[in-house]
N, CA, C and O atoms as CSV, one atom per row, in Angstrom:
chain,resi,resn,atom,element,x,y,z
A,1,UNK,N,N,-41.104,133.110,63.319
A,1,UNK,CA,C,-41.988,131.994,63.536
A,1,UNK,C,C,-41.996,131.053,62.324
A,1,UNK,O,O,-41.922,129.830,62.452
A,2,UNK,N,N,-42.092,131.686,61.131
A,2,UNK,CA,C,-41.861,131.090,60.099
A,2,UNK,C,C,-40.624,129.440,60.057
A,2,UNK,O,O,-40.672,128.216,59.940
A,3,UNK,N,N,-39.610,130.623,60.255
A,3,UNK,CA,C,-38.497,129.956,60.214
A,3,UNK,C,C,-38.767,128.700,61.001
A,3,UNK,O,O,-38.972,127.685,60.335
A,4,UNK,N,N,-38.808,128.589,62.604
A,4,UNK,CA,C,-39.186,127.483,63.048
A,4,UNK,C,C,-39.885,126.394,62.657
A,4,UNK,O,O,-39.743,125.231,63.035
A,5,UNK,N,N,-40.722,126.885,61.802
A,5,UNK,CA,C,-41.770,126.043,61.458
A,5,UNK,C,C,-41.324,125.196,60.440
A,5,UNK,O,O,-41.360,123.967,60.383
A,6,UNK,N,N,-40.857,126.097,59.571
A,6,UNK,CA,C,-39.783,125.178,58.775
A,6,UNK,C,C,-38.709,124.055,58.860
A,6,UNK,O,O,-38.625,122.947,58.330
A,7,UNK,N,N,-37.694,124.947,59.966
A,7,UNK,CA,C,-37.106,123.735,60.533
A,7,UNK,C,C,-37.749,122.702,61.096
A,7,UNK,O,O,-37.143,121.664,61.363
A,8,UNK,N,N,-38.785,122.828,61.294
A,8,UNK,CA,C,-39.524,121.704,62.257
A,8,UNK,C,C,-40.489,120.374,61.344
A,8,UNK,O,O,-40.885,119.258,61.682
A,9,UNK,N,N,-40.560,120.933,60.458
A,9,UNK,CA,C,-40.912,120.425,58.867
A,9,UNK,C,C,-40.068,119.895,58.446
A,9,UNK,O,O,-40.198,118.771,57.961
A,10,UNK,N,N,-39.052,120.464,58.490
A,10,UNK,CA,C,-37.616,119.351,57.347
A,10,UNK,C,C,-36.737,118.345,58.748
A,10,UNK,O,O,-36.166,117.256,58.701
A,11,UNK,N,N,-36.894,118.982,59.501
A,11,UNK,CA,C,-36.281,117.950,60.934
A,11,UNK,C,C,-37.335,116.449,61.295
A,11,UNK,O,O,-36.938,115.415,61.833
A,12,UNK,N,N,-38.997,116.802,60.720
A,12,UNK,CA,C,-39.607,115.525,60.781
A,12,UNK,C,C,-39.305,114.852,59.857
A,12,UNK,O,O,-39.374,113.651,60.121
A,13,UNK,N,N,-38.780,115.238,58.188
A,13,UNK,CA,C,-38.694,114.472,57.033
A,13,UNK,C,C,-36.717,114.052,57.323
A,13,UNK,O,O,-36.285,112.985,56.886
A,14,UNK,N,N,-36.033,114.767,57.864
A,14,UNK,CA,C,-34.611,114.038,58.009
A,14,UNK,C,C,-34.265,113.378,58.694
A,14,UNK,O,O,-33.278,112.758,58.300
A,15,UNK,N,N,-34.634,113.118,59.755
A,15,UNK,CA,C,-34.683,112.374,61.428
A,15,UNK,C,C,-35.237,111.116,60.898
A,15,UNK,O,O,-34.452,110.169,60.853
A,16,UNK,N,N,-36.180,110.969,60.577
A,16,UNK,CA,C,-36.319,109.270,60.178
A,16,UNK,C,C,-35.726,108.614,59.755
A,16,UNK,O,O,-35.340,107.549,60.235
A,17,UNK,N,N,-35.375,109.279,58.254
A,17,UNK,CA,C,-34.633,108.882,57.728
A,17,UNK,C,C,-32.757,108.573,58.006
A,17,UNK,O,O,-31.982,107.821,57.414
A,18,UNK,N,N,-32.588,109.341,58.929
A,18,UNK,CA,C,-31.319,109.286,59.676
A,18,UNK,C,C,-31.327,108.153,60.267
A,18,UNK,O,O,-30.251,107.564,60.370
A,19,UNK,N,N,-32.660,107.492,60.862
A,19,UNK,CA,C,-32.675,106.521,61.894
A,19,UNK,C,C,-32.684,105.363,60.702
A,19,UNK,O,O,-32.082,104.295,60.816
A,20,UNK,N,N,-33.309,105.671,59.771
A,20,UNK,CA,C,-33.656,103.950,58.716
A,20,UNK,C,C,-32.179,103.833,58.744
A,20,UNK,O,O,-31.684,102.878,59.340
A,21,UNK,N,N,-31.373,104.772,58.116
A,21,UNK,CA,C,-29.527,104.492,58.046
A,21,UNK,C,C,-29.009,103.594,58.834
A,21,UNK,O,O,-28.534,102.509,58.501
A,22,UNK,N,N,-29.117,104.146,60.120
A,22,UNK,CA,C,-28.938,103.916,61.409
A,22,UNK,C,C,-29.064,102.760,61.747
A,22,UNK,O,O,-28.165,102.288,62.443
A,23,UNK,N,N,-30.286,101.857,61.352
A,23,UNK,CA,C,-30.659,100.859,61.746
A,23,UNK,C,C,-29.841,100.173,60.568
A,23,UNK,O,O,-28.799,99.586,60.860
A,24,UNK,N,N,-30.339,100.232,59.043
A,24,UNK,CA,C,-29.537,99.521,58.141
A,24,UNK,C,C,-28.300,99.237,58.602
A,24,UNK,O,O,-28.108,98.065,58.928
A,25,UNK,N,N,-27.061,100.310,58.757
A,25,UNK,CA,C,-25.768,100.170,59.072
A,25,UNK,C,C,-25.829,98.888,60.336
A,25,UNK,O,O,-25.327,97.765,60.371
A,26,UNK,N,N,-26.732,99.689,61.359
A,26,UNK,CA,C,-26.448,98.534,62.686
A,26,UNK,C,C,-26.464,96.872,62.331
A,26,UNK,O,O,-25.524,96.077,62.362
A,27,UNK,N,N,-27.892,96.653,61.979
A,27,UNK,CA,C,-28.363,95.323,61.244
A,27,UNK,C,C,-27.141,94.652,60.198
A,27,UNK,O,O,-26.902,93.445,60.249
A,28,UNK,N,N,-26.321,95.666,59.146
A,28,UNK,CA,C,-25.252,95.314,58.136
A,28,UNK,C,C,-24.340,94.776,58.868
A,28,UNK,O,O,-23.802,93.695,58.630
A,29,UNK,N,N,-23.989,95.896,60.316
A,29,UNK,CA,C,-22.802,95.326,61.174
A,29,UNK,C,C,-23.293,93.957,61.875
A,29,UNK,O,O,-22.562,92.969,61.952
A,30,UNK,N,N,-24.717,94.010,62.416
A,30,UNK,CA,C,-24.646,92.774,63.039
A,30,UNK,C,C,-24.953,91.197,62.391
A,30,UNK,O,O,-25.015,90.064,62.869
A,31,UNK,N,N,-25.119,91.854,60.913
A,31,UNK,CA,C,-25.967,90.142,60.185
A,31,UNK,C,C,-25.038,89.908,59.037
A,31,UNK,O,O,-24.775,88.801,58.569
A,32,UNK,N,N,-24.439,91.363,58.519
A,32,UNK,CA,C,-23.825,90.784,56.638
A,32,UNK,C,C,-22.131,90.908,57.483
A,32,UNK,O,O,-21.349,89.979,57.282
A,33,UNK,N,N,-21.795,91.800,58.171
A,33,UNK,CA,C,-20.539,92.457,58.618
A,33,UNK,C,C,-19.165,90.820,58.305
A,33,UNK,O,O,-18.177,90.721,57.578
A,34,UNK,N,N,-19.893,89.767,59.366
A,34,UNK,CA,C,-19.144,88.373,59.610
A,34,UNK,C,C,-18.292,87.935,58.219
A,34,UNK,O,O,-17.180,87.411,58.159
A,35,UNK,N,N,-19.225,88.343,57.087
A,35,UNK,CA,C,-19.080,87.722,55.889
A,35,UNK,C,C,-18.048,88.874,55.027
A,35,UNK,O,O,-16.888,88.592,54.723
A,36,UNK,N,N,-18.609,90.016,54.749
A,36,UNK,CA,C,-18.623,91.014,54.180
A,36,UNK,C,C,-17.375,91.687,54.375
A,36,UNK,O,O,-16.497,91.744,53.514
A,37,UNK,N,N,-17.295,92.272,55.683
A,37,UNK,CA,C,-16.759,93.088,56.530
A,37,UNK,C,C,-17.328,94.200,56.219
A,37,UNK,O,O,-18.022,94.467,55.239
A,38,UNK,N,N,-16.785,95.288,57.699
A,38,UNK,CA,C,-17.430,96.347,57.738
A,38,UNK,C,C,-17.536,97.135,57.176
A,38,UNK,O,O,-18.300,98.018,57.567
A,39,UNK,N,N,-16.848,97.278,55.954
A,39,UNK,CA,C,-16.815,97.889,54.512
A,39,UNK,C,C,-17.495,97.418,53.603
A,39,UNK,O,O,-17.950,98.126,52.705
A,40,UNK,N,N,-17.696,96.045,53.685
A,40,UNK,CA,C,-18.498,95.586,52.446
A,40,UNK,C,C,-17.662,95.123,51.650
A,40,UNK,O,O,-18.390,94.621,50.793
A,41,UNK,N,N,-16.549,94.932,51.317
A,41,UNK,CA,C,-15.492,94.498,50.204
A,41,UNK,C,C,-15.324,93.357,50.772
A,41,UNK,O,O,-14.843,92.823,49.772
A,42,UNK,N,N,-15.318,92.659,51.425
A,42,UNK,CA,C,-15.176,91.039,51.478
A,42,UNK,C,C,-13.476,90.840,52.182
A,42,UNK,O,O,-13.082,89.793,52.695
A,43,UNK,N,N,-12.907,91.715,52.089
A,43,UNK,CA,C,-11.618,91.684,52.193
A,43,UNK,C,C,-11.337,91.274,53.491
A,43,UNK,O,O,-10.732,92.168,54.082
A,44,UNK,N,N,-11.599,89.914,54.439
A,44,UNK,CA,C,-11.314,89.553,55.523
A,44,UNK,C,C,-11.442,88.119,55.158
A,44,UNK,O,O,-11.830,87.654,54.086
A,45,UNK,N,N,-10.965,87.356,56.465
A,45,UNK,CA,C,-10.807,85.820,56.715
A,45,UNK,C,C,-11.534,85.337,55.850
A,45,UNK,O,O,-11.172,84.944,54.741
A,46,UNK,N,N,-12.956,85.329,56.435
A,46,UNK,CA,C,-14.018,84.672,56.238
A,46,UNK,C,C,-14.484,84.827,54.790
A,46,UNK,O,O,-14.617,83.861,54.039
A,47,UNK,N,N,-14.808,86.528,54.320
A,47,UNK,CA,C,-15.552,86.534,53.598
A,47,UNK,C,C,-14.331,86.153,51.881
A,47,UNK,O,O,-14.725,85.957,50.731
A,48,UNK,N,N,-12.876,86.181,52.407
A,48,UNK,CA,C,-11.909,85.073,51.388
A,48,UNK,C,C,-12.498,84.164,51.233
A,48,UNK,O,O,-13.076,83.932,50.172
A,49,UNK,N,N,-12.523,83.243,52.444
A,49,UNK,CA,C,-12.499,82.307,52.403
A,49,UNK,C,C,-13.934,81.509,51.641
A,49,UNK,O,O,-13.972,80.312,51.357
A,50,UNK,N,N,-14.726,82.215,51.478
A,50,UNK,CA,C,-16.263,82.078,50.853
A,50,UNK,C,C,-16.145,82.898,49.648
A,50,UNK,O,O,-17.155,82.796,48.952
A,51,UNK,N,N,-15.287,83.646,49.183
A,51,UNK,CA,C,-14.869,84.093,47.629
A,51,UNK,C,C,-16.621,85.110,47.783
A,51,UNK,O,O,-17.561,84.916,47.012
A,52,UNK,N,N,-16.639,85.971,48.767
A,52,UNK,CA,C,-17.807,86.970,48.882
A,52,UNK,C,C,-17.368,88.546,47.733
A,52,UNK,O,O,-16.393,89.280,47.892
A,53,UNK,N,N,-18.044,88.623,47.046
A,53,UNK,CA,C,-18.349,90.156,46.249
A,53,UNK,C,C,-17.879,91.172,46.931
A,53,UNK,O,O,-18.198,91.157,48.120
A,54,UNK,N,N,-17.131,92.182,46.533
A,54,UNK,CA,C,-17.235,93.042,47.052
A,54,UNK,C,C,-18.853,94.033,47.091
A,54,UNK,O,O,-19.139,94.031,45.893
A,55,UNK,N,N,-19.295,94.343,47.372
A,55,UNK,CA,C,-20.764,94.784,47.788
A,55,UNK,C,C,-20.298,96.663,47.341
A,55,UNK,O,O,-21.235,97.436,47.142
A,56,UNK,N,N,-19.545,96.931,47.286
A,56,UNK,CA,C,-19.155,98.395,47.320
A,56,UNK,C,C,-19.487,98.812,45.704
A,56,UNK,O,O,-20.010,99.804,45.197
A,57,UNK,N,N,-18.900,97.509,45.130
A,57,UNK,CA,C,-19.110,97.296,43.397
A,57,UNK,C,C,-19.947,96.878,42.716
A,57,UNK,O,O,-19.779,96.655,41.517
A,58,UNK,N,N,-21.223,96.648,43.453
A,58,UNK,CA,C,-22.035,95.606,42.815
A,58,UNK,C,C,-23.003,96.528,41.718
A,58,UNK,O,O,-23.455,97.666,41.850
A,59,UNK,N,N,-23.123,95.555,40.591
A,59,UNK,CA,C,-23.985,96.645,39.631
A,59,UNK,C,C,-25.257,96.029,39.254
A,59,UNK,O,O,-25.929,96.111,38.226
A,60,UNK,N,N,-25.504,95.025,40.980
A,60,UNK,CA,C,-27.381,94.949,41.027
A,60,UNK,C,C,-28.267,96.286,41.591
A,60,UNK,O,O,-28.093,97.261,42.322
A,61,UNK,N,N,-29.097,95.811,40.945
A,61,UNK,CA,C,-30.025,97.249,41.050
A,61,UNK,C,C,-30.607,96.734,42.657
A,61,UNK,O,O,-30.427,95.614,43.135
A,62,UNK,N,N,-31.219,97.691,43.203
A,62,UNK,CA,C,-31.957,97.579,44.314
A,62,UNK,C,C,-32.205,96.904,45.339
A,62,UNK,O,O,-31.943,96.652,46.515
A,63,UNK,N,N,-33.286,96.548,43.743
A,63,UNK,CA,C,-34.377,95.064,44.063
A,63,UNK,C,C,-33.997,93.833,43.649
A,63,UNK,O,O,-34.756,92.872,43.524
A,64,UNK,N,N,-32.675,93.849,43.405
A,64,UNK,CA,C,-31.894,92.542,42.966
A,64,UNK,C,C,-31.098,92.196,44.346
A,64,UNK,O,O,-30.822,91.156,44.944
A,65,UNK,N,N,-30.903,93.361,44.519
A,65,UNK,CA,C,-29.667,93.370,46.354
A,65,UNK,C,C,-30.862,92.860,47.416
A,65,UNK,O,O,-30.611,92.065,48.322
A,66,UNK,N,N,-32.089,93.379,47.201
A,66,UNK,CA,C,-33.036,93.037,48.014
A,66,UNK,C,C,-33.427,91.651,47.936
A,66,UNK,O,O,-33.293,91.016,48.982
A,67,UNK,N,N,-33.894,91.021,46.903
A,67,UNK,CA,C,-34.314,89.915,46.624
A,67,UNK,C,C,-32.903,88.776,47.344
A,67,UNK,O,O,-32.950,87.894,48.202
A,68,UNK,N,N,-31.739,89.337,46.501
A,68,UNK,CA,C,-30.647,88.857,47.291
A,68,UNK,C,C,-30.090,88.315,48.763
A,68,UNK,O,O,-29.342,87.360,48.971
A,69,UNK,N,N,-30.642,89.154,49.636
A,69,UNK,CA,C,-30.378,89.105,50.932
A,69,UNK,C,C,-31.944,88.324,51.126
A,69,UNK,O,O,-31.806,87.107,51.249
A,70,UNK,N,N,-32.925,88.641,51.159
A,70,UNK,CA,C,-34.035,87.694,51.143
A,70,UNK,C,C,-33.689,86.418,50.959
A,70,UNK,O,O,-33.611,85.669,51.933
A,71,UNK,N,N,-33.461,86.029,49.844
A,71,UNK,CA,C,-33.772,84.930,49.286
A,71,UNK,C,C,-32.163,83.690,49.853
A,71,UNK,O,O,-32.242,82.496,50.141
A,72,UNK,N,N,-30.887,84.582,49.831
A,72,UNK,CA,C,-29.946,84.106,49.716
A,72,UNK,C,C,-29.467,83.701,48.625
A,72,UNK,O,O,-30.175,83.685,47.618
A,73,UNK,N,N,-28.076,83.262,48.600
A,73,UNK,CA,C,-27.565,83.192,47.397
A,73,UNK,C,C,-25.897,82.384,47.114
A,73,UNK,O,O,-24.785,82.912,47.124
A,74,UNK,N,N,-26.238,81.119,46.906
A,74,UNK,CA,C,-25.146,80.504,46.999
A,74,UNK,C,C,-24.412,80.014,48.499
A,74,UNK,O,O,-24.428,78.806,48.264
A,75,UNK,N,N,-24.172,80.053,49.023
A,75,UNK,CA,C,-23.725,79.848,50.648
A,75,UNK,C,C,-24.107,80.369,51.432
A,75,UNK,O,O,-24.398,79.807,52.488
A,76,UNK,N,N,-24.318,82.116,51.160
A,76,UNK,CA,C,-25.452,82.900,51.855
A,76,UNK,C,C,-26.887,82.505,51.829
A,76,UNK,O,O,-27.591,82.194,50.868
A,77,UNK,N,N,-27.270,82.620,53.589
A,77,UNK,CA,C,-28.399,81.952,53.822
A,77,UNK,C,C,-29.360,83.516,53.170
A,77,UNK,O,O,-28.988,84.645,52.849
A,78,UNK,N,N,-30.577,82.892,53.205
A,78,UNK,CA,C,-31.819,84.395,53.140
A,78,UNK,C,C,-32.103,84.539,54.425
A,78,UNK,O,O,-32.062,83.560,55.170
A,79,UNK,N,N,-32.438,85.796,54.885
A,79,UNK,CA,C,-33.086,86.389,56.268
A,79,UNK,C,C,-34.323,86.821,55.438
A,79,UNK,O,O,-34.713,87.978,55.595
A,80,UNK,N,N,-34.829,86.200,54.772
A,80,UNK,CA,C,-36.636,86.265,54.370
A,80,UNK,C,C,-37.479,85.584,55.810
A,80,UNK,O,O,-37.870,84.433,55.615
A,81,UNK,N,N,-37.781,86.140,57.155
A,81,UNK,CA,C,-38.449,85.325,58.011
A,81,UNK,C,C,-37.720,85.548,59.512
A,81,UNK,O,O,-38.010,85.169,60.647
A,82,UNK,N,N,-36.256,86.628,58.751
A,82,UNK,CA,C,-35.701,86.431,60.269
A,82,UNK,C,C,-35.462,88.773,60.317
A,82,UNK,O,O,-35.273,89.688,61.119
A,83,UNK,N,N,-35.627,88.572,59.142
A,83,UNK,CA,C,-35.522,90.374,59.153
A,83,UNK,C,C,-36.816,90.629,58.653
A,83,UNK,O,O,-37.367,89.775,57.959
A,84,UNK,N,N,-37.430,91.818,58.948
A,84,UNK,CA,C,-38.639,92.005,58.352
A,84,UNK,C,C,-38.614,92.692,56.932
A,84,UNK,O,O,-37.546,93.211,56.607
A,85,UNK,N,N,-39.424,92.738,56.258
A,85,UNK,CA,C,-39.051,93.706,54.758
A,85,UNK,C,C,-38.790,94.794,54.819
A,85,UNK,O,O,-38.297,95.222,53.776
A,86,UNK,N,N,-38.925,95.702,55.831
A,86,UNK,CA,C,-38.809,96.814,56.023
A,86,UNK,C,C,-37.221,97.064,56.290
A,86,UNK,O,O,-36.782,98.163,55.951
A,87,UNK,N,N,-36.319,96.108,56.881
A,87,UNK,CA,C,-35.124,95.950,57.135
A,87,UNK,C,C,-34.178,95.584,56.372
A,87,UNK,O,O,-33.043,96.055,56.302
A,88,UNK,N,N,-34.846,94.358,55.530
A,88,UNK,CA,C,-34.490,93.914,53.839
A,88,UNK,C,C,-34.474,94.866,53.055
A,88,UNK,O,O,-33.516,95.124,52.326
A,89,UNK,N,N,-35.619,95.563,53.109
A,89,UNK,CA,C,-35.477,96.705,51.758
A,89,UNK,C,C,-34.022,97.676,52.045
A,89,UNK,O,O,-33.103,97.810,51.237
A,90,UNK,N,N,-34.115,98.373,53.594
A,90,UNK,CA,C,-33.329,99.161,54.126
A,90,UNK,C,C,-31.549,98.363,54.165
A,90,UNK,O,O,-30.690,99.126,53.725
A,91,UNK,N,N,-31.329,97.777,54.365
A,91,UNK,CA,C,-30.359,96.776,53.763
A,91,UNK,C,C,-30.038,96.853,52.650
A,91,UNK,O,O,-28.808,96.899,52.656
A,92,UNK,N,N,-30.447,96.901,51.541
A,92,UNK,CA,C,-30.772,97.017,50.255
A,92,UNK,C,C,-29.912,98.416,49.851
A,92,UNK,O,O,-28.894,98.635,49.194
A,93,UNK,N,N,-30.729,99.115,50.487
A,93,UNK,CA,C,-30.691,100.468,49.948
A,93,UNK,C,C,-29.142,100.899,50.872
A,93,UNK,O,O,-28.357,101.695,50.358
A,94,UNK,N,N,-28.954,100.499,51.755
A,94,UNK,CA,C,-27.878,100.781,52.658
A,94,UNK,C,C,-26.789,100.117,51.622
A,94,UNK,O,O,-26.036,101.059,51.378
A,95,UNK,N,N,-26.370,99.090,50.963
A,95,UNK,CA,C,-25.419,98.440,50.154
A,95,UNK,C,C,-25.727,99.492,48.634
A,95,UNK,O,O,-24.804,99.963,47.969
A,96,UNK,N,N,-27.008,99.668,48.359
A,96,UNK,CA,C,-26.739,100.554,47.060
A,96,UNK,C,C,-26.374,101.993,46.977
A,96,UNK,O,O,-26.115,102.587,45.930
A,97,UNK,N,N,-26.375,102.690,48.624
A,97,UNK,CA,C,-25.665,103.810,48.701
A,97,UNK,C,C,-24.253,103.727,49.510
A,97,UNK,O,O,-23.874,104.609,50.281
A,98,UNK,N,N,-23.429,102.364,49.177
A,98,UNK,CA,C,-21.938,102.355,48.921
A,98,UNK,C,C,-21.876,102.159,50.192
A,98,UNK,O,O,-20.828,102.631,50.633
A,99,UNK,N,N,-22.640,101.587,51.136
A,99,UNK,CA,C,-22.513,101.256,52.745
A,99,UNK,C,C,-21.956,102.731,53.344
A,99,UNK,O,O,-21.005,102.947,54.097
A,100,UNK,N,N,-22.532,103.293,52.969
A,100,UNK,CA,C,-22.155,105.037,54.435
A,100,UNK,C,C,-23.551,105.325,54.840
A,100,UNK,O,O,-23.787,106.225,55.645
């Protein structure tokens, strides 16, 4: 009984968090992906053609990647108004753990 209980304890604290990923990645593919690519290294048409960062390398902290995508930055527009913070932050954190 124990045991269950346990698993059932660490399955409420990993499952969310599986889903914040989940959503980050989805949101990355559907809002930064165009620019970025699906890696994040920039290494396509577009994101040449806009001389985009590789994102895989970046040595902003966090809340700099966060503020970043908020605010925008240079040609990149901000989604401050079109993502909620909760999605911004998760974004964030999805590019500072190397986009996996």
């Amino acid at each position: 009984m124990k045991k269950i209980l346990a698993a059932l304890v660490v399955a409420a604290f990993v499952a969310p968090a599986a889903r914040a990923d989940d959503g980050a990645a989805t949101t990355f593919q559907a809002k930064c992906a165009v620019c970025h690519g699906k890696d994040g290294k920039g290494q396509i048409p577009m994101g040449q053609k806009l001389g985009v960062k590789d994102l895989t390398a970046t040595k902003l902290s966090a809340a700099d990647v966060q503020k970043m995508i908020a605010d925008g930055k240079g040609k990149m527009t901000g989604f401050k108004g079109k993502l909620s913070d909760a999605e911004i932050k998760g974004l964030a954190a999805y590019v500072k753990g190397g986009l996996k």
